[in-house]
C-alpha positions as CSV (number, residue, x, y, z in Angstrom):
1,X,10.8,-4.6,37.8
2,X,11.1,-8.2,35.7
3,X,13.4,-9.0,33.1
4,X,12.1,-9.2,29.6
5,X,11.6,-12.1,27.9
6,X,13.8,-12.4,25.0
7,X,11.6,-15.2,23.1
8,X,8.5,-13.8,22.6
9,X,7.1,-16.5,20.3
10,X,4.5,-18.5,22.3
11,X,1.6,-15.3,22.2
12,X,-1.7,-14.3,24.1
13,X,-3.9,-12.2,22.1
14,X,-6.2,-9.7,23.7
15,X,-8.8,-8.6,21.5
16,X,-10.6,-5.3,22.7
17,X,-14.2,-4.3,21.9
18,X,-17.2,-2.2,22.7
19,X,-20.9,-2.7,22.3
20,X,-22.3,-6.5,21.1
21,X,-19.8,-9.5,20.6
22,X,-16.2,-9.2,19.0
23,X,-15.9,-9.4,15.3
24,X,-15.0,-12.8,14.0
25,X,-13.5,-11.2,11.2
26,X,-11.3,-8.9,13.2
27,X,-10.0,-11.7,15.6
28,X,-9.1,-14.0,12.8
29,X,-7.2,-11.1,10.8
30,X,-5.6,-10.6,14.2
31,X,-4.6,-14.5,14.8
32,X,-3.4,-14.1,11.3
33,X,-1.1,-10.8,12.0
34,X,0.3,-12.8,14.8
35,X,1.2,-15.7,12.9
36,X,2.8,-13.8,10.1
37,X,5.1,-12.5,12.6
38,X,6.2,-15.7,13.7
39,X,4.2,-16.1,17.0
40,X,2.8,-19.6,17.9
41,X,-1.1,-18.5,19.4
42,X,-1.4,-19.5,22.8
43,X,-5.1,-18.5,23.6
44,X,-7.4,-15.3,23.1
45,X,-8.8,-13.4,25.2
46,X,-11.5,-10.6,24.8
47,X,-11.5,-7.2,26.6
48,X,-15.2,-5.7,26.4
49,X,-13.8,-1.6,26.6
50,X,-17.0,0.7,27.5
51,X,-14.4,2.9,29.2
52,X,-10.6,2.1,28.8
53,X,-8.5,2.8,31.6
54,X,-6.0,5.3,31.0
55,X,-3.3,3.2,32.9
56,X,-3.5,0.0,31.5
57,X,-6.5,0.2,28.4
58,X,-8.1,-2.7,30.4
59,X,-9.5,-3.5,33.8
60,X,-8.3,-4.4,36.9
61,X,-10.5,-7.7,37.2
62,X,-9.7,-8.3,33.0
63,X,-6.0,-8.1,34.1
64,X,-6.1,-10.5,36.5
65,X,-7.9,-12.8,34.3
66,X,-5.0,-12.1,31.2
67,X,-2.3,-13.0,33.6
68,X,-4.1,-16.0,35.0
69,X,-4.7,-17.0,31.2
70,X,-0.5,-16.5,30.4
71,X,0.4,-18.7,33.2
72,X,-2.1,-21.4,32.3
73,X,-1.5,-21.1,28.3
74,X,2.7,-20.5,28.8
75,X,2.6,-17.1,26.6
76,X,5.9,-15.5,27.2
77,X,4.3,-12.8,24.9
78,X,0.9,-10.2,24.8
79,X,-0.3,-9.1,21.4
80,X,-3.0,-6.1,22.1
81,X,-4.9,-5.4,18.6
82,X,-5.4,-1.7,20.0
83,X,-2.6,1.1,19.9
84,X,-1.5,1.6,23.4
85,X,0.4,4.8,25.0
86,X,4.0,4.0,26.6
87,X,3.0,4.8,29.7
88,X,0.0,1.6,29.1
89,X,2.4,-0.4,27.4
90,X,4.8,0.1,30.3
91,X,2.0,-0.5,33.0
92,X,1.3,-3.7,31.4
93,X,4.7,-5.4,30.9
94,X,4.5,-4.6,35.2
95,X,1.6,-6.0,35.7
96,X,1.5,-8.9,33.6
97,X,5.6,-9.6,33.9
98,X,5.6,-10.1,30.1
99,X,6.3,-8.2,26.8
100,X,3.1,-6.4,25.4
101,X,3.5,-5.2,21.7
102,X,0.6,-3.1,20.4
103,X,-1.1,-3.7,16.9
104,X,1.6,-0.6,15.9
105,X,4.2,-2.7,17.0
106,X,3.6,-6.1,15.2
107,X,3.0,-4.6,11.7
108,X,6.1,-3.0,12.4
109,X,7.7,-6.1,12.9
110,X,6.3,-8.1,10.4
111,X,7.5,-5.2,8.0
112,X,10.9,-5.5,9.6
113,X,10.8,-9.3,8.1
114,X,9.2,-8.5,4.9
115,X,11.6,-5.5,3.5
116,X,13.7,-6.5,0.9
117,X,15.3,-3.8,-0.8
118,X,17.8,-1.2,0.7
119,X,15.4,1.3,0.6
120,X,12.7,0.1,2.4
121,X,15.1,-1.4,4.8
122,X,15.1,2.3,5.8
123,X,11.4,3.3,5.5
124,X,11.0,0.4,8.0
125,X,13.7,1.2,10.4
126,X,12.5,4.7,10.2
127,X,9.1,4.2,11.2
128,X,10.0,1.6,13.8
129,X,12.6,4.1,15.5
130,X,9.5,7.0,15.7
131,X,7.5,4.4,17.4
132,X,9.5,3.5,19.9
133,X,10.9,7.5,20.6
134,X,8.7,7.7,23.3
135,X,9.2,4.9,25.2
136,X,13.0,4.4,25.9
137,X,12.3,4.9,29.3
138,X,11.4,1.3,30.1
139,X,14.5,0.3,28.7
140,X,16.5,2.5,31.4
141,X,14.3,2.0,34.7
142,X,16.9,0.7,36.4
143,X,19.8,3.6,36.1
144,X,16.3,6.3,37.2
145,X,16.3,4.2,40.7
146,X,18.9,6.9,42.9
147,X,19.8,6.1,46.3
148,X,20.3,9.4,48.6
149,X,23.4,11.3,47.9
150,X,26.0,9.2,48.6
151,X,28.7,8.7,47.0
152,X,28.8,6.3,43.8
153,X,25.1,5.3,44.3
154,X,23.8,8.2,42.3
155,X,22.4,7.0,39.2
156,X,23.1,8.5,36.0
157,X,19.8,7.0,34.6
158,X,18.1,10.8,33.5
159,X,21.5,11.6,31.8
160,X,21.7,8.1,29.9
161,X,18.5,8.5,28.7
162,X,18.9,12.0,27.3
163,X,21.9,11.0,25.6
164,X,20.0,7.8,24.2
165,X,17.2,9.8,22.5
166,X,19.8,12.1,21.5
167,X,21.6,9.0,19.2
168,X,17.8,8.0,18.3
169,X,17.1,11.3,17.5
170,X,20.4,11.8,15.1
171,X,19.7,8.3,13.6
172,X,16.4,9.4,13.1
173,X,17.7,12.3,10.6
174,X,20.2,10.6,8.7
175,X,17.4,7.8,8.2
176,X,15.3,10.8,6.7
177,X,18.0,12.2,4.3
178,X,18.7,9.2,3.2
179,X,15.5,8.9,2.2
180,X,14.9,11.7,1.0
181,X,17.8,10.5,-1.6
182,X,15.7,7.4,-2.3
183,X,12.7,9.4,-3.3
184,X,14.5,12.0,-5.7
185,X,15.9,8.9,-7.9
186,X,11.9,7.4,-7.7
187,X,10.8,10.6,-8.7
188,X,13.7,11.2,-11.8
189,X,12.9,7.2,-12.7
190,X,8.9,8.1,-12.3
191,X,9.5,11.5,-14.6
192,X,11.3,9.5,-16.9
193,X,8.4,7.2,-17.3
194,X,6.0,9.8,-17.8
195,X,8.1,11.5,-20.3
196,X,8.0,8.0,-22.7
197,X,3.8,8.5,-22.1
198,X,3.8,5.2,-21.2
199,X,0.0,5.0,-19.4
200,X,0.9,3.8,-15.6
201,X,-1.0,1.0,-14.1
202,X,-0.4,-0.2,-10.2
203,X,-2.1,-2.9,-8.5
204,X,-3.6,-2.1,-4.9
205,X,-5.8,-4.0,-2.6
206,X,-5.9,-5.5,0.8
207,X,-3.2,-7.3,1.9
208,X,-3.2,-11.3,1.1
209,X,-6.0,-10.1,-1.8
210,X,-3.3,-11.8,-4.7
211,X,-1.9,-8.7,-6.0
212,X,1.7,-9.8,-6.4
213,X,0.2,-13.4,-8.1
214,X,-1.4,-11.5,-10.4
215,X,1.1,-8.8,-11.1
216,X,3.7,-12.0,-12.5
217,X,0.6,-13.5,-14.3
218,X,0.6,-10.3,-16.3
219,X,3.9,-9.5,-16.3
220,X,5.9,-12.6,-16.4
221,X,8.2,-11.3,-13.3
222,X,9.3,-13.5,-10.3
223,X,8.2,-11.0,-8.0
224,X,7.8,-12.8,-4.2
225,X,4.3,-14.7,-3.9
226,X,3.1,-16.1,-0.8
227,X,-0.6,-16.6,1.0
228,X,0.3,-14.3,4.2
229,X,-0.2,-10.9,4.9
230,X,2.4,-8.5,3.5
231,X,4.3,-10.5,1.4
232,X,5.1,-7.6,-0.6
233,X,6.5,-4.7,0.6
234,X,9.0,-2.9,-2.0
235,X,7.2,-1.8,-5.1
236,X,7.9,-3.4,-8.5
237,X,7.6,-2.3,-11.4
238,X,7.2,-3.6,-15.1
239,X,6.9,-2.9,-18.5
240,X,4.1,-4.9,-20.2
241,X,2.6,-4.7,-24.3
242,X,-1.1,-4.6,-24.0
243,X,-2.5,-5.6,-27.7
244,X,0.8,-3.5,-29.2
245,X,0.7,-0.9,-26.7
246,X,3.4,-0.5,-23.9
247,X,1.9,0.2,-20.2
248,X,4.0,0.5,-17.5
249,X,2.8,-2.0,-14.2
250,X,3.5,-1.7,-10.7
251,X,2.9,-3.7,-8.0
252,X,2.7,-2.2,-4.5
253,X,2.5,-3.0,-0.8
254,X,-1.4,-4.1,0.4
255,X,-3.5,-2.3,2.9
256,X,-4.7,-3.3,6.1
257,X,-7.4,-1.8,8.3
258,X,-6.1,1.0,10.7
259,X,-3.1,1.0,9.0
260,X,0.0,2.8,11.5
261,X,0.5,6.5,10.5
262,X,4.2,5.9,11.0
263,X,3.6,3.4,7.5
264,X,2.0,5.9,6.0
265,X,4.4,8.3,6.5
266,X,7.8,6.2,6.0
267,X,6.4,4.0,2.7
268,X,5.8,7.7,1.3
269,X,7.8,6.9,-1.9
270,X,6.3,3.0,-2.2
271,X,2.9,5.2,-2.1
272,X,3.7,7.5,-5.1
273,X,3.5,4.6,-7.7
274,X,-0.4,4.5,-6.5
275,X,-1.1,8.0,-6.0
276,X,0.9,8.9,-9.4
277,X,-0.7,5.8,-11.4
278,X,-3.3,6.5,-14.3
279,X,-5.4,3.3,-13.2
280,X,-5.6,1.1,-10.5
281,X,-5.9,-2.3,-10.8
282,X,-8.1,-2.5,-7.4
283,X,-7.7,-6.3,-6.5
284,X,-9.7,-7.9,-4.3
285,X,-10.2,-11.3,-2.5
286,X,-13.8,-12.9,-4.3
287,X,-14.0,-15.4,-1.3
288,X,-13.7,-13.1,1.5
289,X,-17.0,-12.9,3.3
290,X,-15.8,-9.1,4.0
291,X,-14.7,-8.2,0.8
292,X,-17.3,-5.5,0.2
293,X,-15.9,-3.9,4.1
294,X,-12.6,-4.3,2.9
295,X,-13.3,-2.7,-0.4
296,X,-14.3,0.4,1.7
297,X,-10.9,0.2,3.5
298,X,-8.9,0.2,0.7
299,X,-10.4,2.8,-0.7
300,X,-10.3,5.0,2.7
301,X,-6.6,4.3,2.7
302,X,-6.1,5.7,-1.0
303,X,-8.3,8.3,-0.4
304,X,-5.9,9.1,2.5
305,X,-2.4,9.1,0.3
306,X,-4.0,11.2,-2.2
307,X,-4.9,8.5,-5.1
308,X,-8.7,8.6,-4.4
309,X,-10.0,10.4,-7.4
310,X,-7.6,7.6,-9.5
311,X,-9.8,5.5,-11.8
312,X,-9.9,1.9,-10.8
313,X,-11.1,-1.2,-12.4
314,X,-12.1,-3.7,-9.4
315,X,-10.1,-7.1,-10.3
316,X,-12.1,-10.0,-8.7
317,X,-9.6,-12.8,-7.8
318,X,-9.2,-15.9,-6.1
319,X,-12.7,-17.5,-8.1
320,X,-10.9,-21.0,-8.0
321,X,-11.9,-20.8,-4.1
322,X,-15.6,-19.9,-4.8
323,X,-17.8,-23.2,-6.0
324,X,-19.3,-22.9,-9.7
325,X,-17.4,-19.5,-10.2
326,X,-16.4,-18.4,-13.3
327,X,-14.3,-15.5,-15.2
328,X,-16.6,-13.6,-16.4
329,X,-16.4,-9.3,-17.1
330,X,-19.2,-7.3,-15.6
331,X,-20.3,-3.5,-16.9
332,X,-19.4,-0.7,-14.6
333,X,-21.1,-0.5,-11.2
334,X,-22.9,2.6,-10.1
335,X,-20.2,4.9,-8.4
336,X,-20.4,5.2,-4.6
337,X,-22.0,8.1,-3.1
338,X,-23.8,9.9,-0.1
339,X,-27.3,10.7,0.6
340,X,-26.5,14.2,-1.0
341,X,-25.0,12.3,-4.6
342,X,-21.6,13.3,-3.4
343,X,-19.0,10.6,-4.6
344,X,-17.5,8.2,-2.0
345,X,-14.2,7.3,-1.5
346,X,-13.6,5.1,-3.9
347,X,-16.0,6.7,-6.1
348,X,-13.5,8.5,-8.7
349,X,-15.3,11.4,-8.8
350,X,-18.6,9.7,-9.8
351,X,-17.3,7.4,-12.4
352,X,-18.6,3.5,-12.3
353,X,-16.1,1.0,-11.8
354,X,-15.8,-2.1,-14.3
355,X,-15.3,-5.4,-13.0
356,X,-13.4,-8.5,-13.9
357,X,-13.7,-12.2,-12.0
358,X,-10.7,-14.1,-12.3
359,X,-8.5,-16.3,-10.5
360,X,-4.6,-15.3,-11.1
361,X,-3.4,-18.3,-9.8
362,X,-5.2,-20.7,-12.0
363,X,-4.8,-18.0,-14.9
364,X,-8.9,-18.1,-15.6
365,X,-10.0,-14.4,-17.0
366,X,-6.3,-13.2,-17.8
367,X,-7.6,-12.4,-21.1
368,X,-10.7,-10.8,-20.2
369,X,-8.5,-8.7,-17.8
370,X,-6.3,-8.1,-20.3
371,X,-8.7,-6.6,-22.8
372,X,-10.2,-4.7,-20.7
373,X,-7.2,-3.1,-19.6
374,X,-6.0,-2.6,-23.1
375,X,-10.0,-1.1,-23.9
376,X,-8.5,1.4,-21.4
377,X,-5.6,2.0,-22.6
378,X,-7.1,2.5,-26.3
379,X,-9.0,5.0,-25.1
380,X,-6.2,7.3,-23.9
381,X,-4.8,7.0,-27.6
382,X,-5.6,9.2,-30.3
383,X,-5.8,8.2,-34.1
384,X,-5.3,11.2,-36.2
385,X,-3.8,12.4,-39.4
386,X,-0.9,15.3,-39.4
387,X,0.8,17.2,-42.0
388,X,4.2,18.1,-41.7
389,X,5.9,20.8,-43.7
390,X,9.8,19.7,-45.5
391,X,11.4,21.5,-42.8
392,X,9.8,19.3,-40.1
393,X,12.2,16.7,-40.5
394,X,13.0,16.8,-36.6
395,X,9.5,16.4,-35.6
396,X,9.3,13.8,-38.0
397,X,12.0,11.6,-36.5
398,X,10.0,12.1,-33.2
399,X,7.3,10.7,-34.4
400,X,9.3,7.3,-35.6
401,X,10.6,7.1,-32.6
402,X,8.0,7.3,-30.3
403,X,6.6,4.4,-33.0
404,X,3.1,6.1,-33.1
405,X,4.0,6.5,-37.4
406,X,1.1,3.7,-38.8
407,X,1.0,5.4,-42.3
408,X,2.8,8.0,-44.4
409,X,2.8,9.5,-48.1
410,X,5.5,12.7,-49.3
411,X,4.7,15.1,-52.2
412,X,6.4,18.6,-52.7
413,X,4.5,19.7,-50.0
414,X,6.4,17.5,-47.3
415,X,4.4,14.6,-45.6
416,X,1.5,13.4,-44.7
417,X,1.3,11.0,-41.4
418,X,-1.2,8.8,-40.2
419,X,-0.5,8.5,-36.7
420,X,-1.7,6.3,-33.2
421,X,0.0,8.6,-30.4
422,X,-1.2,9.1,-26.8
423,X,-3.3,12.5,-26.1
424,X,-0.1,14.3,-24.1
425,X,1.9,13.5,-27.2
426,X,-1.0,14.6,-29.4
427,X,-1.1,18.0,-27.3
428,X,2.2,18.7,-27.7
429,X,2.2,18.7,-31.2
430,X,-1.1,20.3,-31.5
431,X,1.4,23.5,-29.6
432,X,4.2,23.0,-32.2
433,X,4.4,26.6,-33.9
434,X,3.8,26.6,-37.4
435,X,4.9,23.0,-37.0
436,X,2.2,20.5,-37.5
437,X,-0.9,20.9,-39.1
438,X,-3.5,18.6,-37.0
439,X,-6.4,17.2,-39.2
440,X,-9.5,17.8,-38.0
441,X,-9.6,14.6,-37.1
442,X,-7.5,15.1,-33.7
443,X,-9.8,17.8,-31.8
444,X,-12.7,15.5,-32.4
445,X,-11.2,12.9,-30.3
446,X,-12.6,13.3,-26.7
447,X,-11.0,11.5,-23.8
448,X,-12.4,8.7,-21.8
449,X,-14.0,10.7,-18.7
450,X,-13.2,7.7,-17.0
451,X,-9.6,7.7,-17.1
């Protein structure tokens, strides 16, 4: 047994792999995970696994040559970027007499730091309690140690740590009601969004891609900016006028590769505003080497939450980092697909993706953006000419309210409206009874297939 070291700053990474060389790009995103945590990097070491060991994911003669490395390098800390099992976690901390933390466990801390809002105070603290559920028991080694029978030296570890997962367990359940709360007043604010027909746009991406730089660009918010990974957790959202026409924008927290379950799971609601969006804003970093891999990731994530088959339009940014870039707005891409011509993730259901090159810090291609997202948006709107009958005064009023009126004339008759309304809207009124009479202009209208 060893006593834990409270500090945990001054880290060793070990970076596993199997087959030719590590990835480069996986060790720096790793360095990088480490750093946003608040861990100084010691050293690195690399861990070739053709077979892991079921005790301690590594070697005996690679173990030996980690510990030698912490003593040399001062790391009061082991980052692995590989889940581990408790009982390998537990074997390690032994072995090496230092903390281990898994990659599970450091995005879990560094979304411990990042939460902001009440709510996803809890989605972290939830996920984080679920993780470590199964391994108490290295918290409680030393009450499991019983001597004989004797009197006084029986150890009541087995009974403490019953009772402990018992408390986890009932914090565990009033974390998930709680929550459960959260996601009811999401879903009532989300309904009452979709009532006003206001088309829904989020932004998604890979984390550190400039999502939340570009969401106050468009938006004019203050929402929290900063070049390291997940500086956004808690979605915000925004009302924006896109050439006269209000859209409703979200930002929303960025992916990662092999992204925890248990962050799947808890940031369930911070999810919905991309799986319940009408189009995603897809934004990606121009000067990443990788950004066609992480591309792919992103979309395997969203496929994942259920927002795969959402349209996106792929937002190109960070062009101020790429020499003789410029904005510029390309014509849709052909849509991913298999051998067979079945669509990718990614793919929306075999419709091309546009793309824009901008750089939202710098504000170049804002306007391109923004025109193509209103192009977008235009094309969910229908232009149409109704008459109403004298006794439609109701429906009438609707219609002024909902500011979609761009025309009108009365005779005995009642009126005649020329109208700009969203296709729900135009539905609905298309199933009015004997209430309005829909010029033949409306049915002609066909919607965007790629929206």
């Amino acid at each position: 047994m060893f006593e834990r070291s409270r500090k945990g700053e001054h880290a060793l990474l070990i970076q596993p792999h199997s087959g030719g060389p590590p990835d480069e790009a996986e060790l720096e995103e790793f360095a990088e995970l480490a750093r946003s945590a608040g861990a100084t990097v010691a050293t690195l070491v690399t861990a070739r696994l053709d077979r892991p060991n079921p005790a301690t994911l590594i070697g005996s003669g690679k173990l030996e040559e980690v510990k030698a490395a912490c003593e040399a390098s001062g790391a009061d800390l082991v980052l692995v970027n590989h889940p581990l099992t408790p009982g390998q976690e537990r074997n390690l901390e032994k072995a090496l007499e230092r903390r281990v933390v898994d990659r599970t466990g450091l995005i879990l801390d560094i979304f411990a730091q990042r939460a902001r809002s009440a709510d996803g105070k809890l989605q972290v603290e939830l996920a984080q309690l679920k993780h470590m559920a199964t391994r108490l028991v290295r918290g409680w080694t030393h009450l499991e140690r019983q001597r004989g029978g004797s009197i006084g030296l029986r150890g009541p570890g087995e009974t403490q740590l019953e009772t402990d997962r018992r408390l986890l367990q009932k914090r565990v359940d009033m974390l998930q009601k709680r929550l459960e709360k959260v996601e009811v007043q999401r879903t009532q604010m989300r309904r009452a969004r979709v009532r006003s027909e206001m088309p829904r746009i989020a932004l998604v991406g890979y984390t550190n891609a400039g999502k939340s730089t570009l969401f106050n660009a468009l938006s004019g918010a203050d929402a929290y900016a900063a070049d390291q990974l997940f500086a956004t957790l808690d979605p915000t959202v925004r009302r924006i006028v896109l050439q006269g026409t209000p859209v409703v924008l979200a930002d929303t927290v960025g992916f990662v590769r092999d992204l925890p379950h248990e962050l799947v799971a808890a940031f369930r609601s911070t999810l919905s505003e991309a799986r319940e969006a009408d189009l995603l804003l897809h934004v990606i970093d121009a000067a990443d080497p990788l950004r066609e891999e992480r591309i792919g990731q992103v979309d395997a994530v969203l496929a994942e939450i259920g927002a795969g088959d959402i349209p996106q339009l792929l937002v190109y940014n960070k062009i101020d980092r790429i020499e003789g870039a410029q904005a510029r707005r390309d014509a849709p891409e052909p849509a991913a697909a298999d051998a067979s011509g079945a669509p990718l993730p990614g793919g929306t259901l075999g419709v091309a993706r546009e793309r824009v090159w901008i750089s939202a810090r710098d504000g170049l291609g804002l306007d391109l953006l923004q025109a193509a997202l209103a192009a977008r948006v235009a094309q969910r709107r229908v232009v149409a000419e109704i008459d109403l009958p004298s006794g439609a005064g109701r429906l009438r009023a609707r219609l002024h309210a909902l500011d979609a009126v761009r025309g009108e004339s009365q005779d005995e008759h009642g009126w005649r409206l020329q109208v700009d309304l969203s296709e729900a809207d135009a539905a609905r009124l298309a199933a009015q009874p004997d209430g309005a009479v829909l010029r033949p202009l409306l049915p002609e209208v066909e919607a965007d297939p790629t929206l």
